[in-house]
C-alpha angles and dihedrals in degrees: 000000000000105000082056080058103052090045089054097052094046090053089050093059089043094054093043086049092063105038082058100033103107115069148174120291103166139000122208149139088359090308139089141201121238136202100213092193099197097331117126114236134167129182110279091041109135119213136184109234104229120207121202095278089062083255128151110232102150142034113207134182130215122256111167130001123196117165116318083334125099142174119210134177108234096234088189150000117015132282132210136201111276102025127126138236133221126191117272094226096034135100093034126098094214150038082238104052087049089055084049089053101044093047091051089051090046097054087040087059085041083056103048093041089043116036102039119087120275141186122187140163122256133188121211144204120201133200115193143200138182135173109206124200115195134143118256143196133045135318113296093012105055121153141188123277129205118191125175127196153167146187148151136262150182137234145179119191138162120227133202120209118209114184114217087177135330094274095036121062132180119205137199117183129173140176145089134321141179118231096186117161134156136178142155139260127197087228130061099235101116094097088318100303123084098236107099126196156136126214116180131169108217134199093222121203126177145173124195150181115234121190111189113219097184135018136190123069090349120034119197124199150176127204149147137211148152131264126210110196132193130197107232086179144356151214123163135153087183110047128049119240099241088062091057121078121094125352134202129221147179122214136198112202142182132182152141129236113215114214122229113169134340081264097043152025141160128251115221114171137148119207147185126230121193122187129217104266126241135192082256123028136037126198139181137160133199109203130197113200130191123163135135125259146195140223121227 
């Protein structure tokens, strides 16, 4: 009985050796070299790149192979120097128990690319609108005015991700954005001339409640948020200084982050901005975002 024992667990460490044997020479680029040390490979092997703590934190996929050497592209997670590698469809008894395996890693890399925090850098493009109300004519006869008008903008802001929970996000964002809207009146009561516009600069700050509906490769979320917004400078025909200072606005926004790696993804959203209406004056803003991010 022992010495079946003692076979047993030697079979056990040989087959663990070699399971293990291969390991990581060099990372670079999003490859690595291997040293295959007796292990058969051919381009198109899959591995599962193994870390200290005999956990899975890559997937890679063989290139070239010459000898006991290999080159393979890393598909997902991140290798080091000195890690091992263990094949993709070994160590399970079944088809079933693989599929098991892989769906567990590839939440596990989800996880680690979509609930972290996160900043990041977008770029947006703005399309306004306002509807002004004024009077209008001459002194003892005056009468209402009506102008409305639209316009684009730009903007660049930075963002801040805070994850409540995997599902829940705050965001901050700041930076600066462009109002810039123009029309025509059939009188010339915009500063005497009967283009009308305004045309403003702001330091933009949000904050903002993200829910995420989906998650993996293409996250999809909803969320709301409000907008201050302070006129850096300003230019209007239609408006009169002292109404223009900081405004206020509340936005409704959808988008998706592309993943493209467990370190990196890019933000894509449109969104819709509605100002606080006045008896005079009526204001909104759809915004399209784009920008890159990263996980922390």
């Amino acid at each position: 009985m022992k010495s079946l024992k003692k076979s047993l667990v030697f079979l056990i460490l040989v087959i663990s050796n070699s399971v293990f044997a291969a390991s990581v020479t060099a990372v670079k680029n999003n490859k690595i070299a291997i040293n295959l040390e007796g292990q058969t490979a051919s381009p198109g092997t899959e591995f599962f790149v193994v870390n200290k703590s005999s956990k899975k934190v890559a997937i890679v996929q063989i290139t070239q192979v010459k000898g006991d050497k290999a080159i393979a592209e890393i598909k997902k997670g991140s290798a080091q120097v000195g890690y091992s590698l263990q094949p993709r469809s070994g160590g399970t008894s079944s088809g079933a128990a693989t599929a098991s395996t892989d769906s567990y890693y590839d939440q596990k890399l989800n996880s680690r690319a979509h609930t972290g925090n996160s900043f990041g850098l977008v770029g947006g493009y703005l399309m306004n609108s306002m509807t002004a109300t004024f009077t209008g004519g001459p002194l003892g006869a005056p009468y209402p005015v009506t102008a409305s008008m639209s316009g684009s903008g730009f903007g660049a802001l930075g963002f801040y991700d805070y994850a409540l929970s995997p599902r829940f996000i705050l965001r901050g964002m700041g930076g600066v954005e462009q109002f810039d809207v123009a029309g025509s009146i059939s009188t010339a009561d915009c500063s005497a001339t009967s283009t009308c516009n305004v045309k403003l600069m702001y330091l933009s700050m949000y904050g903002y409640g993200r829910y995420n509906v989906t998650e993996g490769d293409y996250k999809w979320w909803v969320g709301g948020g409000y907008g201050y917004l302070y006129a850096l400078s300003k230019a209007s025909t239609v408006l009169r200084a002292e109404q223009i200072s900081a405004n206020q606005i509340f936005v409704f926004s959808t988008g998706i982050d592309i993943r493209l790696s467990t370190k990196s993804y890019v933000p894509v959203s449109i969104e819709y901005g509605m100002f606080p209406t006045s008896d005079s004056v009526k204001a909104s803003i759809i915004y399209l975002r784009a920008g890159y991010a990263w996980n922390l």
